[in-house]
N, C-alpha and C positions, 0 to 999 in steps of 0.2 A: 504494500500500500504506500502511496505518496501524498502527501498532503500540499497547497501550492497556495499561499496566502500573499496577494497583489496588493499595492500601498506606492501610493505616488501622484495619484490621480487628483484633480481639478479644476477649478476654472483657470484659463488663459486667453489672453488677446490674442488674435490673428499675428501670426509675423512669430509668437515668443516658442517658448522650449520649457518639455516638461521630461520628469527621466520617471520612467515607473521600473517598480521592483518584485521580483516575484521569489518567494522565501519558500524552496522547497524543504521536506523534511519525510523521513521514512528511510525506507531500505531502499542502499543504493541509486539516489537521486543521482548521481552525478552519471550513471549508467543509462540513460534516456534522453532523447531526441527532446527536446522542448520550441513549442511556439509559442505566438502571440497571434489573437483572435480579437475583432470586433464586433461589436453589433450595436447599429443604433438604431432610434425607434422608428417599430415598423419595418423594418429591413432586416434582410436574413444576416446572419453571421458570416461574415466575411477573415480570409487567411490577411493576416498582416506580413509574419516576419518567421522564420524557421531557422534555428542553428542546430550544428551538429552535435555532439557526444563531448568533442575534446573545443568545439567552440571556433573551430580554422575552416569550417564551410557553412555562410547563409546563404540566405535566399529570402527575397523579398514582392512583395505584391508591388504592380505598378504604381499605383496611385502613392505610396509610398517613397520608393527608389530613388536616395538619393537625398531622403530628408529625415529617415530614423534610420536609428543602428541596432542590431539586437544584440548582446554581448551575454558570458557568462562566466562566471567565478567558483568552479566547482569546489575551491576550498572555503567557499561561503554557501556552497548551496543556493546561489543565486542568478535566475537571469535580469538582465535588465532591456528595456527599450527606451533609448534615446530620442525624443522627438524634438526635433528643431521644424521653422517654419511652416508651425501650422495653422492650420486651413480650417475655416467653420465645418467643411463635409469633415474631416478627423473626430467630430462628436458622436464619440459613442462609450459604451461600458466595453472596457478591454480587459479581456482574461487571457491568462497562462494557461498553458496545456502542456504535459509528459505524455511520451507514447516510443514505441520500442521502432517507430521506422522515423523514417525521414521524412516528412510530409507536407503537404500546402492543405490536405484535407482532414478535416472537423474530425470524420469518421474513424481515423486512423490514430487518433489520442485519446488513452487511456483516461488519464487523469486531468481535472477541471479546478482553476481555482473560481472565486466566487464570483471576481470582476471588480474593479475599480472607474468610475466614473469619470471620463478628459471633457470637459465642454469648453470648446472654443467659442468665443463671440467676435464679431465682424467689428 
């Protein structure tokens, strides 16, 4: 079991930068693939940002690419995402997810943190 509690989240202007943090705990966290997911209201959940194992391969969603970073610190048990330049569409509740592949999809992750709330205003 992994447990994955996100903290970092809330209001920001258009233009500024917010760093969210996701506090894995359990067996073996640092053994799983982790992402970052959104969803905001009304709209399905969408793949953010995806790193690897040891943290030296992401992958990122377009809309994204080039204005957050995903990072992790397996001697913390921590992922992070970095968002600089955002954008009022960025509002949404952002969660972490562990899962044993490599993936851009929802369905391929194990484990769920609760979600953390970004509201950007124009």
């Amino acid at each position: 079991q992994v447990q994955l509690l996100e903290s970092g989240g809330g209001l920001v202007q258009a233009g500024g930068s917010l760093r969210l943090s996701c506090a894995a705990s359990g067996r073996a966290t640092n053994t799983y693939f982790m992402g970052w997911f959104r969803q905001a209201p009304e709209k399905k959940r969408e793949f953010v940002a995806a790193i690897n194992r040891i943290g030296d391969n992401t992958y990122y969603a377009d809309s994204v690419k080039g204005r957050f970073t995903i990072s992790r610190d397996n001697a913390k048990n921590t992922l992070y995402l970095q968002m600089n330049s955002l954008k009022p569409e960025d509002t949404a509740v952002y969660s972490c997810a562990a899962g044993t592949r490599y993936s851009l999809y929802a369905q391929d992750y194990d484990y769920w943190g609760q979600g953390t709330q970004v509201t950007v205003s124009s």
